[in-house]
C-alpha positions in Angstrom: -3.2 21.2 -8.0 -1.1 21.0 -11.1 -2.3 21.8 -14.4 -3.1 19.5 -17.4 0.0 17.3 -18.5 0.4 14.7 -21.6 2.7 12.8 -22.8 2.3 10.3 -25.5 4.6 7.0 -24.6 5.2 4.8 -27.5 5.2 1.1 -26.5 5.7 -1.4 -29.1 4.8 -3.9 -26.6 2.3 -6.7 -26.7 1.9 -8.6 -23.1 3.7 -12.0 -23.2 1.6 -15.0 -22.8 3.5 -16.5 -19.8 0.2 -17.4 -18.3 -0.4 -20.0 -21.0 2.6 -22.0 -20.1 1.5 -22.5 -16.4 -2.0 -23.8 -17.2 -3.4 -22.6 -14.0 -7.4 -23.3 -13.3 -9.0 -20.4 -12.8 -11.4 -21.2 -9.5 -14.4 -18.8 -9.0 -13.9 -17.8 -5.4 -10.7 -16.2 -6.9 -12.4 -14.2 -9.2 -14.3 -12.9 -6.8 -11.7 -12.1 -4.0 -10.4 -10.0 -6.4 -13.0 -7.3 -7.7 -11.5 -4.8 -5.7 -8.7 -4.6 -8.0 -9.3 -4.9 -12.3 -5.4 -5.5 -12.7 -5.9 -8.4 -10.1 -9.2 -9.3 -12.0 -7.2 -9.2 -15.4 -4.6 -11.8 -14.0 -7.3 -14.2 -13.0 -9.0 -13.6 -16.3 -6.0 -14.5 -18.2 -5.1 -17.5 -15.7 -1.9 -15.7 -14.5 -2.7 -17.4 -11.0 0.9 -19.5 -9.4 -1.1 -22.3 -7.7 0.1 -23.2 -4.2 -2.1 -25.6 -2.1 0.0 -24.9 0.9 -1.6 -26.2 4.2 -0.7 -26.0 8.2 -2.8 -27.1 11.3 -1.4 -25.9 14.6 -3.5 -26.0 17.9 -6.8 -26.5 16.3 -6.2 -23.4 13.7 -5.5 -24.2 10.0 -4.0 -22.1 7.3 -4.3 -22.3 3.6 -2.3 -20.7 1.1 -4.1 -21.9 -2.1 -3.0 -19.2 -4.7 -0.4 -16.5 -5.9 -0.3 -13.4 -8.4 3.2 -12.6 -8.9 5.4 -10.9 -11.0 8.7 -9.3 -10.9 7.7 -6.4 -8.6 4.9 -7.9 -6.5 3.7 -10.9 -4.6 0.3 -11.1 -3.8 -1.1 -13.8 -1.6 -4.2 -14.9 -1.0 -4.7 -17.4 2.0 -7.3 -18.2 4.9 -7.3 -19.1 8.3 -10.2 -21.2 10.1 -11.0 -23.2 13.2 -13.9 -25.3 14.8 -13.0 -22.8 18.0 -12.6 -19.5 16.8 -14.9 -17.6 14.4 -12.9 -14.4 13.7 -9.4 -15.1 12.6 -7.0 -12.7 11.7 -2.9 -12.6 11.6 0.0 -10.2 11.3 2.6 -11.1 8.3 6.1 -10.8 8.7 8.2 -11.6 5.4 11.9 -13.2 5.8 14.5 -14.4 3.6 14.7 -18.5 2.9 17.5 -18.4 5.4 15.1 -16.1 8.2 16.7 -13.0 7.5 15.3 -9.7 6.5 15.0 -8.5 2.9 14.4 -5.2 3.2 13.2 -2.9 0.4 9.8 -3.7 0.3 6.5 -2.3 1.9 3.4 -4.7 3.1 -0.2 -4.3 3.0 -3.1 -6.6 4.1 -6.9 -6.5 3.7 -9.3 -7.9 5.8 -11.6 -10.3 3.8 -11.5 -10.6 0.0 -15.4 -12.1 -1.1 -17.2 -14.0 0.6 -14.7 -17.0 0.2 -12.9 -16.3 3.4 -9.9 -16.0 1.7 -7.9 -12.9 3.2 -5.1 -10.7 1.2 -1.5 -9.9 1.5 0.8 -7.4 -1.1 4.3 -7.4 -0.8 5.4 -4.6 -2.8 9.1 -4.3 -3.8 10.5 -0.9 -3.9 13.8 -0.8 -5.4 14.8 -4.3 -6.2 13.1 -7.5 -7.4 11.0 -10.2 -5.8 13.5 -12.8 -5.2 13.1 -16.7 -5.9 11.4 -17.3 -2.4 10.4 -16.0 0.4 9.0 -17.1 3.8 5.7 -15.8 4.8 4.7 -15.6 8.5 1.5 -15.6 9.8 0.9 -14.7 13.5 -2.8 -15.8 14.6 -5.2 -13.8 16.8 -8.9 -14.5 17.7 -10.3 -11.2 17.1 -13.9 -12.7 17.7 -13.3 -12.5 22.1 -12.1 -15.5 22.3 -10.4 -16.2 26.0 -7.2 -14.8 24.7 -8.7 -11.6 24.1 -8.5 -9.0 27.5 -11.7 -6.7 28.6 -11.1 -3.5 27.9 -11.3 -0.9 30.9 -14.3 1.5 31.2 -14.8 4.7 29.6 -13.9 7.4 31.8 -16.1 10.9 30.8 -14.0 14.1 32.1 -15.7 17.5 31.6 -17.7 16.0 28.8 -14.9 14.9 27.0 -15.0 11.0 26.4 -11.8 8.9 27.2 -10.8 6.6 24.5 -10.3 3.1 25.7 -7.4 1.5 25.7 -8.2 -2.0 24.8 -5.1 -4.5 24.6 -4.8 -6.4 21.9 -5.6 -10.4 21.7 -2.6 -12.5 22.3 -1.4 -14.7 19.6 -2.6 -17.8 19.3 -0.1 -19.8 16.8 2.6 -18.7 14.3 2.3 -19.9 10.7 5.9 -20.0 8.8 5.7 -20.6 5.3 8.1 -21.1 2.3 7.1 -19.5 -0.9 8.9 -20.4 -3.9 7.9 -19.1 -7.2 8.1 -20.0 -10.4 10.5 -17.7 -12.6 7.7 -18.1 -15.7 6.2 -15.1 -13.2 8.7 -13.1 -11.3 10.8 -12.4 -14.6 7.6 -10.7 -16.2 7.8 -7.2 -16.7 8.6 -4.5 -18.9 10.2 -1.0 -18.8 9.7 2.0 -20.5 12.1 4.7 -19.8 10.4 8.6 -20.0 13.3 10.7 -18.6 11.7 13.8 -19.2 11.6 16.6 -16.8 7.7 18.2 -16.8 7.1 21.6 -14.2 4.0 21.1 -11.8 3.1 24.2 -9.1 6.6 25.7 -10.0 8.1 22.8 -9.2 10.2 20.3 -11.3 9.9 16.3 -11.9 11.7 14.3 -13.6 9.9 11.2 -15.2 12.0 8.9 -15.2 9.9 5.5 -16.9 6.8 3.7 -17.0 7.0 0.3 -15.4 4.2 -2.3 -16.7 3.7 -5.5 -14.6 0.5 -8.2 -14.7 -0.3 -7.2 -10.9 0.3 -3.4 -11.3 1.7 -0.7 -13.6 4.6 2.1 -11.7 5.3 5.7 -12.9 8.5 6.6 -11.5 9.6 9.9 -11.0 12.6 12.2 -9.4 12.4 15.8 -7.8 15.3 18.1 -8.1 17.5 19.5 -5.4 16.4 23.2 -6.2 12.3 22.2 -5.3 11.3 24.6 -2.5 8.7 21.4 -1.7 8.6 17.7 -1.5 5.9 15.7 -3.9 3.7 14.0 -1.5 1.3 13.0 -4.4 0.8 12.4 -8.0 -2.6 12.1 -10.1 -2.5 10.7 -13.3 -4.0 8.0 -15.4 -3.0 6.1 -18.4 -4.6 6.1 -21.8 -4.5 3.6 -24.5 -4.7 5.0 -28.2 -8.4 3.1 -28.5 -9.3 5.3 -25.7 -8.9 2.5 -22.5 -8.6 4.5 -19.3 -6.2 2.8 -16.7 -6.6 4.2 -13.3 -4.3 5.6 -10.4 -6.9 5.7 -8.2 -6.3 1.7 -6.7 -6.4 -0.2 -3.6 -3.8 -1.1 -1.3 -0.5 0.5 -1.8 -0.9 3.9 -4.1 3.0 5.1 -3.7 6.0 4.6 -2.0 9.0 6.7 -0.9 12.8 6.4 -2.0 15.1 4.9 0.4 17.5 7.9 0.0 17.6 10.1 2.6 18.0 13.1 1.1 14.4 13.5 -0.4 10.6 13.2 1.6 9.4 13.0 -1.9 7.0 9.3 -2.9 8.9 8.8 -5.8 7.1 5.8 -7.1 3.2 5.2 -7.9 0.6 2.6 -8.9 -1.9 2.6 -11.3 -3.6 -0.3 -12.6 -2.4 -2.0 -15.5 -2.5 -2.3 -19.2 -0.9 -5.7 -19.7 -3.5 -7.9 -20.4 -4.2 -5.4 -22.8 -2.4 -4.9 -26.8 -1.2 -1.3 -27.1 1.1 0.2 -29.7 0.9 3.9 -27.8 0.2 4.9 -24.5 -0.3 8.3 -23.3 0.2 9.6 -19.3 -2.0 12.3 -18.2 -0.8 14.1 -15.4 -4.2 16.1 -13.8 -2.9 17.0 -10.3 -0.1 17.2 -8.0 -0.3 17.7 -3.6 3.1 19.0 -2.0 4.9 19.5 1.3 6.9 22.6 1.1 10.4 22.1 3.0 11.2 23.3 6.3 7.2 22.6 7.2 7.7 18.7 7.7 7.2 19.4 11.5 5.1 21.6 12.9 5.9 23.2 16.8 2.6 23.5 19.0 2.3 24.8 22.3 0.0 22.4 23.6 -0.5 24.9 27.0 -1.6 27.8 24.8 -2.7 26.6 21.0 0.2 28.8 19.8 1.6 26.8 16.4 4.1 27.3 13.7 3.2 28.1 10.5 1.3 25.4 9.2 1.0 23.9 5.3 -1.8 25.5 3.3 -5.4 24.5 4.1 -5.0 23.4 7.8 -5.7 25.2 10.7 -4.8 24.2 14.0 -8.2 23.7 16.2 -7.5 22.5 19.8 -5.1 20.5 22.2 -6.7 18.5 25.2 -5.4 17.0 28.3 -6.5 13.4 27.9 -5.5 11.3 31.3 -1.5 11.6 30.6 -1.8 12.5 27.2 -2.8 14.7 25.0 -5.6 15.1 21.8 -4.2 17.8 19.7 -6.9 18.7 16.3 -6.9 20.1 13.3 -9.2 21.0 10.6 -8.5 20.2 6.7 -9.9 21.8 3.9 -11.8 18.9 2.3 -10.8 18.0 -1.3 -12.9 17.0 -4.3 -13.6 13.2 -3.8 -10.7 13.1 -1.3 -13.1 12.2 1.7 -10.2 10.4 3.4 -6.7 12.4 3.8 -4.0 11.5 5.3 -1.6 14.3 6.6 0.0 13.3 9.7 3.3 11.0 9.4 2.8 8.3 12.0 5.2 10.0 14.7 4.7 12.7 16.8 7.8 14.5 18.7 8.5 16.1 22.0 10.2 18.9 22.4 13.4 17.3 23.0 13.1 15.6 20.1 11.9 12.3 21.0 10.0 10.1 18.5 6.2 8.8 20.0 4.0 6.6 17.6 0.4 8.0 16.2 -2.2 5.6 16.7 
């Protein structure tokens, strides 16, 4: 963990009222899809809400995209699917270009159910560049409820008291959803900057902080490492403080950082915190309270499945077992729990042979 870091920004900023020239109504089952997020919360508050009212029916399935939160950075959309046949709806998004092509240079995230309104979430998250003047959403359908496109799963097979996972396939799709978002450029040109560039040393190791990014949906801290870091920054914990004493979180839902598309760095280089622009502030001050790393060279990690032999691993993990599971394996370690970090995440979502070939983690 890194020590205690402050850093007063000044911001001479007061949030524009863009909301007010859109006149949105702010519906109640909106309000309440969003309580898992207080930036999200803020938006509707304020009546920063891009009405849609977009509708498809295909095959007995409907799908509704009634709102948008969007601002230069981030599109979030809020939809639902329902049917008189199928109780437990679900789809995989896809985002294309207005000509079908892919944009790149963003990441996605969905959550199951937001309230009790049935409407479900998607973020689209732009890295690097901006959220461009439309975009085509689609919406693959399953029936996750065992409907007759879903397939029974094979039995549980107990070996030496060791339980076989099942391999249950997943439902077929049922219908594909493709639509056009176009947004109104009173939203996605909504933002503001504040550059930092100031290099701060965490652990022994050196960031550079480059700015503070201040959107309605989100608020970014971006940050560099330097070549001579004997470890990559996997994670940053800060907050932000308003000089009345307003605490702004980094601890969010959804997408929490992202890394750079440069190859030559593992580092996330860019994190969310909730936001402050709803808010007036003259001065903001980022507190820096921790810091997690990946020293270099110990991205992968050789085991011997046969004999539990291992490379050196990262501190606080221990390698515990590897079983023969059917024609795989199980392979286990144990993690050092951290303070009100119940759920930690330190596998990358490939595993490698030892020739080198790529298999995916599920």
């Amino acid at each position: 963990m890194a020590g205690f870091a402050l850093f007063v920004v000044l911001v001479n900023f007061c949030a524009p009222v863009a909301y007010a020239c859109s006149k949105v109504p702010v519906l109640r089952e909106l309000a309440e899809a969003v309580t898992f997020s207080r930036s999200l919360s803020d938006a509707v508050e304020h009546e920063y809400v891009q009405e849609m009212n977009l509708t498809q029916t295909k095959e007995g399935i409907t799908a509704e995209i009634p709102y948008l939160i969007v601002d230069q950075k981030q599109v979030n959309v809020f939809y639902r699917l329902y049917s008189d046949e199928y109780q437990n709806l679900d789809a995989d998004p896809d985002v294309l270009s207005a000509a079908g092509e892919d944009t790149g240079g963003y990441t996605l995230s969905s959550s199951w159910f937001a309230g009790d309104s049935g409407l479900q979430h998607i973020t689209i998250d732009y890295v690097e560049g901006d959220v461009p003047d439309i975009l085509r959403l689609i919406l693959r359908v399953r029936d996750l409820g065992g409907g007759t496109a879903r397939e029974e799963a094979p039995e549980q097979a107990v070996e030496d008291g060791f339980q076989e996972e099942a391999t249950e396939e997943k439902p077929a799709y049922l219908v594909e959803f493709d639509f056009l978002l176009e947004f109104d450029p009173t939203f996605t040109e909504t933002g503001r900057v504040i550059p930092l560039n100031r290099e701060v040393v965490l652990d022994g190791q050196t960031i550079l902080l480059e700015s503070v990014e201040i959107y309605p949906s989100h608020l970014r801290l971006e940050v560099r490492d330097v070549p001579e870091n004997t470890a990559w920054l996997k994670d940053l914990d800060f907050y932000i403080q308003t000089e009345d004493g307003m605490v702004f979180s980094s601890d969010i839902s959804g997408i929490t950082a992202t890394g750079s598309v440069d190859d030559d760095t593992q580092s996330m280089v860019s994190y969310r915190a909730e936001s402050n622009y709803f808010y007036d502030a003259k001065e903001l001050s980022l507190v820096i309270t921790g810091a997690q790393w990946l020293t270099k060279d110990l991205e992968r990690i050789r085991v011997d499945l046969a004999t539990g032999e291992s490379d050196p691993l990262p501190e606080d993990v221990t390698f515990e077992k590897a079983e023969r599971k059917g024609n795989g394996w199980t392979v286990s370690f144990r993690v050092e729990y951290r303070e009100g970090e119940p759920m930690q995440q330190v596998f990358s979502f490939t595993a490698y042979d030892a020739e080198g070939k790529g298999y995916e983690i599920n």
